[in-house]
Rosetta silent file (secondary structure, phi, psi, omega in degrees, C-alpha in Angstrom):
SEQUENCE: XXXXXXXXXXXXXXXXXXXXXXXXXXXXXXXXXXXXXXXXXXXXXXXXXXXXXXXXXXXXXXXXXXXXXXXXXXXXXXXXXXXXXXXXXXXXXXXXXXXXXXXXXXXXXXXXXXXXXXXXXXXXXXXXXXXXXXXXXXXXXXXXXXXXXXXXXXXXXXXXXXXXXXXXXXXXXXXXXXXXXXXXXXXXXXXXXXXXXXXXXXXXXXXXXXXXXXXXXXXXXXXXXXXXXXXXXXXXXXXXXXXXXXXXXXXXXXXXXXXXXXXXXXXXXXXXXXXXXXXXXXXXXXXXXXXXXXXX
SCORE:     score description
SCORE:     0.000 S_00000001
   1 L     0.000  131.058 -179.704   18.949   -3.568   -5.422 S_00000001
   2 L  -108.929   82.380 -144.668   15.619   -1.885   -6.877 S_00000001
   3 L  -129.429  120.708 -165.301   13.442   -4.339   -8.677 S_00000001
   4 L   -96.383  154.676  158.928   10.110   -3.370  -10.140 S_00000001
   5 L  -138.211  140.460 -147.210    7.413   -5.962  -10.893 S_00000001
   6 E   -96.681  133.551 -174.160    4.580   -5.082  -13.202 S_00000001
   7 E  -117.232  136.012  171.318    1.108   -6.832  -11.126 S_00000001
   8 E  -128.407  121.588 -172.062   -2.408   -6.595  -13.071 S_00000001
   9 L   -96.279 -150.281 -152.209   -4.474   -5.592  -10.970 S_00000001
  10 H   -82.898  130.259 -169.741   -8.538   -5.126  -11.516 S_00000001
  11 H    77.624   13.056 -170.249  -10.010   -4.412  -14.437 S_00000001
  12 H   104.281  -10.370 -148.752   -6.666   -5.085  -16.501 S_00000001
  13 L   -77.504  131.776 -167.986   -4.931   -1.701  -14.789 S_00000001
  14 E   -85.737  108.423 -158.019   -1.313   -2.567  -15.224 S_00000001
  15 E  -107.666  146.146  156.530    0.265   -1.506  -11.435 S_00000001
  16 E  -118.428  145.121 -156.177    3.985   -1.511  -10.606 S_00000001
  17 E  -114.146  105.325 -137.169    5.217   -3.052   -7.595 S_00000001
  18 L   -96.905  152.413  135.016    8.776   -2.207   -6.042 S_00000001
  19 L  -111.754  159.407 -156.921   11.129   -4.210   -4.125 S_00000001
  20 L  -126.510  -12.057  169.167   13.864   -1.908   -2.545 S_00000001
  21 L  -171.485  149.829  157.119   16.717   -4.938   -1.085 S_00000001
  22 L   -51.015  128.397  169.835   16.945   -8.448   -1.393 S_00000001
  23 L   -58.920  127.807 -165.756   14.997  -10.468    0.764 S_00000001
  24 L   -70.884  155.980 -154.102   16.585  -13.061    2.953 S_00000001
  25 L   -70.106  136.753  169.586   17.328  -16.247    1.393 S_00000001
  26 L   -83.384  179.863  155.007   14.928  -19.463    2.316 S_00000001
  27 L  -114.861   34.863  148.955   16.340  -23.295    1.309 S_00000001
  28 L   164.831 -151.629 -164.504   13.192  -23.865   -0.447 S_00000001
  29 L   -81.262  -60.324 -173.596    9.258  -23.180   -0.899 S_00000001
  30 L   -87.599   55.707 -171.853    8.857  -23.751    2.613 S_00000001
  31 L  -152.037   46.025  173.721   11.097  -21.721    4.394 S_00000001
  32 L   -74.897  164.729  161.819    9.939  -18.168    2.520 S_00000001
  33 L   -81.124  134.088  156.411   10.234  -14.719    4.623 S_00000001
  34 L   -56.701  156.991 -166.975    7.076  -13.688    5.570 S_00000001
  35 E   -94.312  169.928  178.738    5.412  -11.520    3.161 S_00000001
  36 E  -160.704  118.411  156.467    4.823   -7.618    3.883 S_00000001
  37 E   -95.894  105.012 -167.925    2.742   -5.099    1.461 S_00000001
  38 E  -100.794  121.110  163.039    3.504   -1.776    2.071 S_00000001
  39 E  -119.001  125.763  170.643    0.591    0.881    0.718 S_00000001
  40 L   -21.328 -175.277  164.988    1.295    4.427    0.092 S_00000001
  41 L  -129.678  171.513  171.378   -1.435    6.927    0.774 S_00000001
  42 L   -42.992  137.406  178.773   -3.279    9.448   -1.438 S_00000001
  43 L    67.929  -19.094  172.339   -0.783   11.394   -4.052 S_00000001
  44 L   -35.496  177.910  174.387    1.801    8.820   -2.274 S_00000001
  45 L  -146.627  161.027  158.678    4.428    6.228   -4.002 S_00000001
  46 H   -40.574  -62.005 -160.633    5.551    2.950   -3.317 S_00000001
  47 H   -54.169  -11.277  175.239    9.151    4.692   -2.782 S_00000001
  48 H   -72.377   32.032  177.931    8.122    6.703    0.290 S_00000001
  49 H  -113.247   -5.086 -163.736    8.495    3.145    1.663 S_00000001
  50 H   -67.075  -48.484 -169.302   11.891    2.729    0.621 S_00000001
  51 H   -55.580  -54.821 -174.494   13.419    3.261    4.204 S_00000001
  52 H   -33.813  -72.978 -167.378   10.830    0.926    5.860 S_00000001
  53 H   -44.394  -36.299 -172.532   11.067   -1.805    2.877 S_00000001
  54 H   -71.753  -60.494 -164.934   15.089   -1.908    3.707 S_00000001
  55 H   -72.546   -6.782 -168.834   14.964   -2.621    7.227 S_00000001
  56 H   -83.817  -27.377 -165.404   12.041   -4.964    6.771 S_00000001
  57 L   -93.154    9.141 -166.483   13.845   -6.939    3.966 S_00000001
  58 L  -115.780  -40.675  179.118   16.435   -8.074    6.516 S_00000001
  59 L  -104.417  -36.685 -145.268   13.582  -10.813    8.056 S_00000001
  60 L  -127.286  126.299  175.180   10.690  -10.354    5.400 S_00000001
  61 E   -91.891  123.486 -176.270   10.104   -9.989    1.963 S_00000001
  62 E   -80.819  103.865 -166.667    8.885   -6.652    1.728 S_00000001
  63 L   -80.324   47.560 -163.066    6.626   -5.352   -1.311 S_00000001
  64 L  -106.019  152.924 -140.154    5.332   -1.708   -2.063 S_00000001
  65 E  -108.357  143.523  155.420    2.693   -1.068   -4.513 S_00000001
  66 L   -79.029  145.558  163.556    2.623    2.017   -6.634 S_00000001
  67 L   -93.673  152.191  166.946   -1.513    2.184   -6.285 S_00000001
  68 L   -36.219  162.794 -174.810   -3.669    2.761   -9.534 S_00000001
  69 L    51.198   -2.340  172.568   -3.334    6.712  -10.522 S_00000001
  70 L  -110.553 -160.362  152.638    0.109    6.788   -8.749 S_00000001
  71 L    42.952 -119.280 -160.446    3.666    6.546   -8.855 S_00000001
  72 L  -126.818   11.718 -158.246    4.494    4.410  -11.845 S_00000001
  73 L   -99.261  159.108  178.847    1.482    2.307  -12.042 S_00000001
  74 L   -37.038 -178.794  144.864   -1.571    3.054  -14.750 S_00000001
  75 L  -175.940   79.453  172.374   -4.006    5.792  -14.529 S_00000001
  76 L   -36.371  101.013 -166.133   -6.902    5.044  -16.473 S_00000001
  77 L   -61.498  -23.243  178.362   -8.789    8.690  -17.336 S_00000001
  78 L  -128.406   26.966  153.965  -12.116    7.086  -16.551 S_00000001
  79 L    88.898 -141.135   -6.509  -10.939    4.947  -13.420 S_00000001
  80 L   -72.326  118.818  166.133  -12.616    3.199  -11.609 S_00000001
  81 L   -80.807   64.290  173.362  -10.870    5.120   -8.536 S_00000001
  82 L  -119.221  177.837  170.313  -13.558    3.214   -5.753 S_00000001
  83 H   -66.838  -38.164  174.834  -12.744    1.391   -2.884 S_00000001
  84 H   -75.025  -26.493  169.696  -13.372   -1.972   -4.464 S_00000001
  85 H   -98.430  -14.394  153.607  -10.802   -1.641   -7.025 S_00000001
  86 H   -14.901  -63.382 -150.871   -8.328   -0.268   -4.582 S_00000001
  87 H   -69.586  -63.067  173.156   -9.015   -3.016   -2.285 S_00000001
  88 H   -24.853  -57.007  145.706   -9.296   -5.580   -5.685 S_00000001
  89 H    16.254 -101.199  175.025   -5.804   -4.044   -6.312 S_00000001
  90 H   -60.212  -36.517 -170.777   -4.077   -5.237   -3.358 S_00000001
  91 H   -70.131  -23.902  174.675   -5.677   -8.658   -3.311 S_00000001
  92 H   -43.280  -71.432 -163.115   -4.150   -8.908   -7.082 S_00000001
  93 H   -44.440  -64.753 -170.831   -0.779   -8.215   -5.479 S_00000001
  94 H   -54.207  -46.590  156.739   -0.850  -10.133   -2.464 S_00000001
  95 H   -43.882  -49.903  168.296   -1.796  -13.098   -4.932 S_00000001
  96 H   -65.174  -55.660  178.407    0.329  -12.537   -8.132 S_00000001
  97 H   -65.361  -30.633 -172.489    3.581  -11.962   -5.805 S_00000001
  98 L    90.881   28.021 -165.283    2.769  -14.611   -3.769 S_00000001
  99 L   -93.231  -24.686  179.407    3.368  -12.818   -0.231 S_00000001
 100 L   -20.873  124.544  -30.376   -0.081  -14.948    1.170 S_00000001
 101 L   -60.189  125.752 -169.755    0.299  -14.873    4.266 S_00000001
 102 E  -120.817  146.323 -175.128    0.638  -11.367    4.637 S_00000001
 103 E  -109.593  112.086 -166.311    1.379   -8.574    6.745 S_00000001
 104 E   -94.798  152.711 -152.899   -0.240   -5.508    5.076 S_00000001
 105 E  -140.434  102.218  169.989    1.220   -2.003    6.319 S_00000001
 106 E  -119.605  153.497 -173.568   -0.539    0.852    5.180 S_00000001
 107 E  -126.661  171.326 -139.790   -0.692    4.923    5.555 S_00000001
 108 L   -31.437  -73.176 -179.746   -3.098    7.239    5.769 S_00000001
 109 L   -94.726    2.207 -154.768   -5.506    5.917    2.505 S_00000001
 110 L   -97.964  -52.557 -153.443   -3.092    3.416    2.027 S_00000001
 111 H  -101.017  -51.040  172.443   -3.927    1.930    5.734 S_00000001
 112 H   -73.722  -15.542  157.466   -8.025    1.400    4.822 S_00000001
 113 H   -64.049  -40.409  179.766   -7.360   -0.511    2.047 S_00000001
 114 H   -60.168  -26.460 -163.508   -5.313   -2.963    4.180 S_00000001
 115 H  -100.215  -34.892  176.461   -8.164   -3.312    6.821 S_00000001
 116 H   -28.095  -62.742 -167.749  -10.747   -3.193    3.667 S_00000001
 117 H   -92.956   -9.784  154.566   -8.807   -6.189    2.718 S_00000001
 118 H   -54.114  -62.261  170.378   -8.330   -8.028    5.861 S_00000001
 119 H   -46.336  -33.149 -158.161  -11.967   -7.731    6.490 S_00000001
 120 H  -105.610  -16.719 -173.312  -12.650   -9.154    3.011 S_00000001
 121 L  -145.546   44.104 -156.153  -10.158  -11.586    2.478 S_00000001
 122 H   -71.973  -25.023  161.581   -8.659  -12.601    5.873 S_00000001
 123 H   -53.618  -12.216  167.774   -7.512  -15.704    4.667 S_00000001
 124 H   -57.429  -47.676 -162.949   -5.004  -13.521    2.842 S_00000001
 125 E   -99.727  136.860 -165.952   -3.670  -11.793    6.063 S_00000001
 126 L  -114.586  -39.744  134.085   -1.631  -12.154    8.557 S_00000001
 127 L  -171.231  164.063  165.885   -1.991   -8.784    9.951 S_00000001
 128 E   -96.890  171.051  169.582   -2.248   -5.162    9.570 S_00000001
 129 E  -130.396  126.011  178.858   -0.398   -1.843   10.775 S_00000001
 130 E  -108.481   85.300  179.105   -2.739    1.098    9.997 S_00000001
 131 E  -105.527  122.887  170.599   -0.914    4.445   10.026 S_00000001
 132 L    78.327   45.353 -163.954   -2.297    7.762   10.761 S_00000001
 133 L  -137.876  140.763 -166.931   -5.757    7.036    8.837 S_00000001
 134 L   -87.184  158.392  155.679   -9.087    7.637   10.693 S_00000001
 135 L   -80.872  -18.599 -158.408  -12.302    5.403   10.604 S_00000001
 136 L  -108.409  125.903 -166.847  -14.790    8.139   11.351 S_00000001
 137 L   -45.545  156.732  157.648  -16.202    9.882    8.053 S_00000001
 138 L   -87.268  -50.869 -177.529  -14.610   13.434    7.235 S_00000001
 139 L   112.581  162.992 -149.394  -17.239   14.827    5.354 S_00000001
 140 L   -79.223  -66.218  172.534  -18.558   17.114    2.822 S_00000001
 141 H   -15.269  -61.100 -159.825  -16.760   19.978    4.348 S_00000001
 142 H   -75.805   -5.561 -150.003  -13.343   18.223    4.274 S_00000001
 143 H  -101.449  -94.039  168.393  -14.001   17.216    0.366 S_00000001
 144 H   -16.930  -45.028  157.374  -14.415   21.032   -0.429 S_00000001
 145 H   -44.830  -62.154 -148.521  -11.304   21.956    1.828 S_00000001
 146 H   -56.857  -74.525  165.441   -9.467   19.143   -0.566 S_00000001
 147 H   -25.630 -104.200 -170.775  -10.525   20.784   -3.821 S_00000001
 148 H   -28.960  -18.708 -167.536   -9.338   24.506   -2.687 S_00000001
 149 H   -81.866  -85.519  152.560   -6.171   23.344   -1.641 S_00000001
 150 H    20.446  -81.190 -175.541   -5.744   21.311   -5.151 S_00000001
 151 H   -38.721  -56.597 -130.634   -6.407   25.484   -6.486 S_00000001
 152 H  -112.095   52.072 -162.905   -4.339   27.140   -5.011 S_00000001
 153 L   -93.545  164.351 -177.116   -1.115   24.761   -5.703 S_00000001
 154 L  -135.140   97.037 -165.136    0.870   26.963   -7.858 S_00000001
 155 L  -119.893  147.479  -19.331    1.938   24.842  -10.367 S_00000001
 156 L   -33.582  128.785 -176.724    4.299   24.630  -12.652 S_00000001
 157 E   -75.716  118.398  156.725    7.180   24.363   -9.532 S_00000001
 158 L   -56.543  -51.860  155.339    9.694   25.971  -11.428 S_00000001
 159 L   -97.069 -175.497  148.346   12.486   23.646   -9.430 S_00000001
 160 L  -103.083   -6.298  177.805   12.106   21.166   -7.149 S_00000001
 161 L   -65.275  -14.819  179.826   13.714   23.347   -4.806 S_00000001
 162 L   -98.739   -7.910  143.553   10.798   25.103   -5.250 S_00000001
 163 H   -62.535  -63.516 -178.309    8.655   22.250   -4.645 S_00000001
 164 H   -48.535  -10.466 -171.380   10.296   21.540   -1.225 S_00000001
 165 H   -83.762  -74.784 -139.205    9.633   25.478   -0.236 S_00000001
 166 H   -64.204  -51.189 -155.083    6.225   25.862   -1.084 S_00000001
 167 L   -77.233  -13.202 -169.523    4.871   22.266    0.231 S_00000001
 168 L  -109.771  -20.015  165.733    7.224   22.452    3.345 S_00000001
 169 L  -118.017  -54.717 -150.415    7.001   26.408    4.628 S_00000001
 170 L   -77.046  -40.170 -168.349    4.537   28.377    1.754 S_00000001
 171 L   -85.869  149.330 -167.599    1.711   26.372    1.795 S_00000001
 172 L   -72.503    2.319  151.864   -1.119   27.396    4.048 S_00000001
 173 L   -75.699  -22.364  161.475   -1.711   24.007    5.473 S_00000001
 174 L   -49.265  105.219 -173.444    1.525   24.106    6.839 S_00000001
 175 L   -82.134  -39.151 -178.962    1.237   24.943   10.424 S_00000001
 176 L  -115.559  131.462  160.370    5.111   24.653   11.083 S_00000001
 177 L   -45.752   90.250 -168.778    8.324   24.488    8.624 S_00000001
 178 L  -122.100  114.338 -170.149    8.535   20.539    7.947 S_00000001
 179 L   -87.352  -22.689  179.643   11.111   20.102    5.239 S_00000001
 180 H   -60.097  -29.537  175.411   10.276   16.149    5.441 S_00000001
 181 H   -62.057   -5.016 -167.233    6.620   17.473    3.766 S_00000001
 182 H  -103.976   -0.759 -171.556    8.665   19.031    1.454 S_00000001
 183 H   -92.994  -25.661 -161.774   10.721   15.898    0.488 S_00000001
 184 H   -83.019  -52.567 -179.218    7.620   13.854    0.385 S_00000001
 185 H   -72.237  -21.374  166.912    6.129   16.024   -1.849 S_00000001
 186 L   -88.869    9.325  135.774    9.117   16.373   -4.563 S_00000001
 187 L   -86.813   52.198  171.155    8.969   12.829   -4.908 S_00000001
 188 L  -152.957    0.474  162.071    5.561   12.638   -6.470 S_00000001
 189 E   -93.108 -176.468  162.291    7.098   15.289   -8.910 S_00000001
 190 E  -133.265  142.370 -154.039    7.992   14.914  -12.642 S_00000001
 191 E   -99.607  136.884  160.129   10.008   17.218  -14.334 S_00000001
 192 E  -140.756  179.876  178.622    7.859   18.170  -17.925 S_00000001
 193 L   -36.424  -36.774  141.343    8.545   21.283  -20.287 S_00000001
 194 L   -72.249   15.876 -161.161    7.050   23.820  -18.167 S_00000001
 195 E   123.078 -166.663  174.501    8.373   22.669  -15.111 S_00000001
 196 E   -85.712  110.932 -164.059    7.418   20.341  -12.236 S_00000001
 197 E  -126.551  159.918  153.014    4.264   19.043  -11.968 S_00000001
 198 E   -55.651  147.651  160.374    2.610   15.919   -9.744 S_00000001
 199 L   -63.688  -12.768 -165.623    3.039   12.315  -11.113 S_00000001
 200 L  -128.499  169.960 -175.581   -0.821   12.048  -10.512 S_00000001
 201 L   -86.046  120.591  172.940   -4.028   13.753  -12.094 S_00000001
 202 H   -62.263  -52.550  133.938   -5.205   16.005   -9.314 S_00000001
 203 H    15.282  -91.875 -174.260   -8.710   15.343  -10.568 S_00000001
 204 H   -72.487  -12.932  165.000   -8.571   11.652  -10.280 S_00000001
 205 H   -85.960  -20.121  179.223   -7.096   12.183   -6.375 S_00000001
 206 H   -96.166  -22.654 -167.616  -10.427   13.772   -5.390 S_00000001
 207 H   -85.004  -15.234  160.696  -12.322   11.643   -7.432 S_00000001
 208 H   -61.665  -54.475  174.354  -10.679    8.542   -5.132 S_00000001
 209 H   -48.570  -17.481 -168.186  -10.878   10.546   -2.213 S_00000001
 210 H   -84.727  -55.217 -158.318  -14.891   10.999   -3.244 S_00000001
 211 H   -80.280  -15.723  174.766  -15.425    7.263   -2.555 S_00000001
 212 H  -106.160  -32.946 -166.149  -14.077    7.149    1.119 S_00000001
 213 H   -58.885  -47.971 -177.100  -14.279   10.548    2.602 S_00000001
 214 L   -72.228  -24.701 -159.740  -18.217   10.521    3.169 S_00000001
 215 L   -97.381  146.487  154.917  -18.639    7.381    4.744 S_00000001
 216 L   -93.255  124.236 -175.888  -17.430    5.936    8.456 S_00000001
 217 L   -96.203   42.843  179.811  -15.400    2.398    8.465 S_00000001
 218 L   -72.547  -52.904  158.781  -16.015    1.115   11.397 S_00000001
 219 H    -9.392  -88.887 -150.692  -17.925   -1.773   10.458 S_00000001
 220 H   -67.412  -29.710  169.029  -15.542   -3.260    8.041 S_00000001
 221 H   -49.122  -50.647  -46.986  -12.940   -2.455   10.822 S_00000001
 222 H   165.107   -1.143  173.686  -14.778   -4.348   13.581 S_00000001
 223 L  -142.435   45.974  166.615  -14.237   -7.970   10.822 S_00000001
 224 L  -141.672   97.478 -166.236  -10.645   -7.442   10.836 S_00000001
 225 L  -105.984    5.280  170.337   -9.729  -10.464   12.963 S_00000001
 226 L   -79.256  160.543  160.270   -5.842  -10.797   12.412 S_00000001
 227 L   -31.432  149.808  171.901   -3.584   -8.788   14.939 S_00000001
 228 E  -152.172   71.556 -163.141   -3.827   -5.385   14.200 S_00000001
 229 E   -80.490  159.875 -152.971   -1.948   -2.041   15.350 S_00000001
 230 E  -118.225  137.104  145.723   -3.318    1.446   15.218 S_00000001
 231 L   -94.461 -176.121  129.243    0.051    4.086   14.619 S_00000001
 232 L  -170.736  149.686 -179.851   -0.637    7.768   14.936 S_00000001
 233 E   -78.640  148.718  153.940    1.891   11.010   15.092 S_00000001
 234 E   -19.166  -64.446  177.346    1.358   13.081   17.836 S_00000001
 235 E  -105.474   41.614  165.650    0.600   15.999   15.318 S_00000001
 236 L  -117.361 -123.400 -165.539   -1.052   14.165   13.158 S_00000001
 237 L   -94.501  -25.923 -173.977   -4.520   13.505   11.312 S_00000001
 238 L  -100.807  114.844  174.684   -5.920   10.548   13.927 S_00000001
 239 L   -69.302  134.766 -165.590   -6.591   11.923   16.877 S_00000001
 240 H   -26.991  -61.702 -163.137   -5.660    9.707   20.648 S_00000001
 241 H   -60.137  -39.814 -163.718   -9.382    9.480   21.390 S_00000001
 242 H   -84.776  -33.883  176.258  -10.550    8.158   18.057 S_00000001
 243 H   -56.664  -41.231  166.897   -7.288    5.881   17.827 S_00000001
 244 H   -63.036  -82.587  177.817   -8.379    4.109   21.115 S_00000001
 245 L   -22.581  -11.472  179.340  -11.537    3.699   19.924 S_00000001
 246 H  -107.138  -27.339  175.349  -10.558    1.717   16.564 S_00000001
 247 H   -61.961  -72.002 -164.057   -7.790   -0.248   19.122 S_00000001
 248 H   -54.264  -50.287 -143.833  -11.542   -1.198   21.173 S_00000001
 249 H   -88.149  -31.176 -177.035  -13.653   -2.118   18.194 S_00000001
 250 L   -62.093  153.169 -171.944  -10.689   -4.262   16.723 S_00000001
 251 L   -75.768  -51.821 -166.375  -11.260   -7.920   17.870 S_00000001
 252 L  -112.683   64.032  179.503   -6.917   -7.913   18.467 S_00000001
 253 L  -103.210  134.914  179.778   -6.144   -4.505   18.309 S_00000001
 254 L  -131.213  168.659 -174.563   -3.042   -2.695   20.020 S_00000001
 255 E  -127.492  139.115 -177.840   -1.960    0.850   19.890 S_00000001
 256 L  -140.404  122.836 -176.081    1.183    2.882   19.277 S_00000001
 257 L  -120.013  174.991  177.871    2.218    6.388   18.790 S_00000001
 258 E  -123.029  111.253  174.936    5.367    8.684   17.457 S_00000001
 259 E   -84.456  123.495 -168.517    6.054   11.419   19.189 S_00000001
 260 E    81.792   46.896  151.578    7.341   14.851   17.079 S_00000001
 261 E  -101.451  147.495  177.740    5.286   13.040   14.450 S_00000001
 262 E  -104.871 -156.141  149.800    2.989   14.639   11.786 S_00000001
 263 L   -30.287  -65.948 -155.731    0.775   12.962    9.275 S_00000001
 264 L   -89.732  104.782 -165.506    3.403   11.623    7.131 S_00000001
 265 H   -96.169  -47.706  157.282    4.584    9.375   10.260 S_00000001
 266 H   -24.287  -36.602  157.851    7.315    7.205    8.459 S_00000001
 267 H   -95.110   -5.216 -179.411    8.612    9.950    7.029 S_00000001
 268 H   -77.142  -79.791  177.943    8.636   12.243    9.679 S_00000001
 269 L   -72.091   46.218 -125.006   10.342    9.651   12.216 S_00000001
 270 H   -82.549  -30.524 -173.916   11.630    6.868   10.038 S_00000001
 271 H   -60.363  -66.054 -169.707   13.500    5.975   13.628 S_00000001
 272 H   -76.880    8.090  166.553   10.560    6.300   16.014 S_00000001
 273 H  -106.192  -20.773  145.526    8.141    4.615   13.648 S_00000001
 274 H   -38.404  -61.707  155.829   10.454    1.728   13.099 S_00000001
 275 H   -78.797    5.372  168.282   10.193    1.146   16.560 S_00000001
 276 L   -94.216   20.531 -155.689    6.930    1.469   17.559 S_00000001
 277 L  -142.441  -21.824  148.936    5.908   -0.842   14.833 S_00000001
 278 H   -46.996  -72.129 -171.432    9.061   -3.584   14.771 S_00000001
 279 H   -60.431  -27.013  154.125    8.036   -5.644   18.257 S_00000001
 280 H   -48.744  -27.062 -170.001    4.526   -5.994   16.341 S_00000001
 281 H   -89.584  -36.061  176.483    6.056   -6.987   13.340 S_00000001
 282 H   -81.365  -34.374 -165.773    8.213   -9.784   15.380 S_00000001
 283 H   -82.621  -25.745 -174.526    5.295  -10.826   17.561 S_00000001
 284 L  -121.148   22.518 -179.731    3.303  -11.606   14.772 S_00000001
 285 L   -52.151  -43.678 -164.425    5.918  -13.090   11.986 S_00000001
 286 L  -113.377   46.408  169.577    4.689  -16.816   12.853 S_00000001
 287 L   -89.509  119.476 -165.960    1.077  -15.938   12.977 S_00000001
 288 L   -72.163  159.349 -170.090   -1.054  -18.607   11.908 S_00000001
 289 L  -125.970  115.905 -176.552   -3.469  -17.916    9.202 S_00000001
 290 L   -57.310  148.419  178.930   -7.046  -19.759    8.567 S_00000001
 291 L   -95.055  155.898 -173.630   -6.880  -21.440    5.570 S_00000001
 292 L   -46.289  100.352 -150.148   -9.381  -20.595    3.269 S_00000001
 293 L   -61.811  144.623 -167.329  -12.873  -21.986    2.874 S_00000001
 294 L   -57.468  152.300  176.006  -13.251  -24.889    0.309 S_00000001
 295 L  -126.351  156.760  176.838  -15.135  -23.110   -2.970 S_00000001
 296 L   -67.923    0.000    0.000  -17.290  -24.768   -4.970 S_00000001
């Protein structure tokens, strides 16, 4: 079972929100499955979650958001692509579905929204899982990097077979032959009259990428007082040293890694990231959540 749900998230932007299996059955309001939000990363989809969302859906009901500009969800030509409607976004979700309390499970840009929104809304949370996403700014440099690559994509893909070459052997970020980058990336295509193109405005990924890139998030990390685990691949983007370090500054922070993992750690290892990220997911299913302060 595949079941889309259309969530409006901030500023009106209409987002759609996937379920990927039925959720197990309560006997009533108070007996629900714990809630779970799974968010994508940059150029990402709700569906690279589909493998997760299935085994997750067996205890929880599990939730993943196409983000504004992706997937299946809006993408407004003049945005706003910031961190606040990202974050707004998610809080939409976690509200309109009804997953409060929740355990939000995010990748790579996809993983600072969730701590964004822990910090900001903790009554909301239950806890996060943060995979493969760094705290410590990237930089001007790394912006500029983004852009050239963006250039030199050589688009239209006449196939998708010819999406899976180029993003998984031809392109020169590619250190090794990883046909899962190449799977990852021919889901984010759409077939149009010239060919194969991304589902998203390349554009509108740098101009998101613009609002996070310069800055370091420790801070807002460092107010993220639910349980929390740090993933990273072996070979991927968060490096050991910096991962311990975001495990110390969280007030409950634990650490886990996947080994003959890249970046894309879920999809590289769908095995070894289920388990380093299931006994967290079990330890903290009946984790109580402050209730919210009375508003005026």
């Amino acid at each position: 079972m595949v079941r889309r749900i259309d969530v409006t998230g901030a500023d009106g932007v209409r987002l759609a929100a996937w379920e990927f299996a039925d959720p197990p059955k309560g006997s009533g309001e108070t007996d629900r499955p714990p809630g779970v939000l799974l968010l994508h990363g940059l150029m990402g989809r709700a569906s690279h979650w589909a493998s997760t969302a299935r085994w997750l859906s067996e205890r929880y009901r599990a939730v993943a958001l196409d983000q504004r500009g992706h997937g299946r969800s809006d993408k407004p030509s003049d945005g706003p692509y910031t961190r606040e409607a990202y974050v707004a976004d998610a809080e939409a979700a976690v509200e309109q579905l009804g997953l409060a309390p929740v355990t939000l499970i995010g990748h790579s840009m996809g993983a600072l929204t969730a701590w964004q929104l822990a910090a900001k809304r903790p009554d909301l949370v239950r806890a996060v899982v943060i995979c493969d996403m760094r705290a410590g700014a990237l930089g001007a440099a790394s912006q500029r990097e983004w852009d050239d690559w963006f250039k030199s994509w050589p688009v239209p893909f006449a196939t998708l077979a010819d999406v899976r070459k180029w993003f998984g052997e031809d392109d020169p970020w590619v250190e090794r032959p990883s046909p899962a980058r190449g799977e990852f990336f021919a889901e984010v295509m759409a077939e149009r009259a010239d060919g194969w193109r991304p589902l998203f405005s390349r554009h509108q990924m740098l101009a998101s990428r613009a609002t996070w890139v310069h800055d370091a998030h420790w801070e807002e990390l460092a107010l993220v007082q639910c349980p929390t685990l740090v993933v990273r691949g072996l070979d991927g983007e968060l490096g050991r040293a910096e991962a311990q370090e975001m495990v110390r500054v969280l007030p409950r922070g634990q650490y886990a890694e996947v080994v003959d993992a890249g970046h894309l750690v879920h999809y590289d290892q769908p095995e070894g990231w289920r388990s380093a990220i299931e006994p967290f997911m079990e330890e903290t299913a009946e984790e109580q959540v402050e209730p919210p302060l009375s508003r005026p």
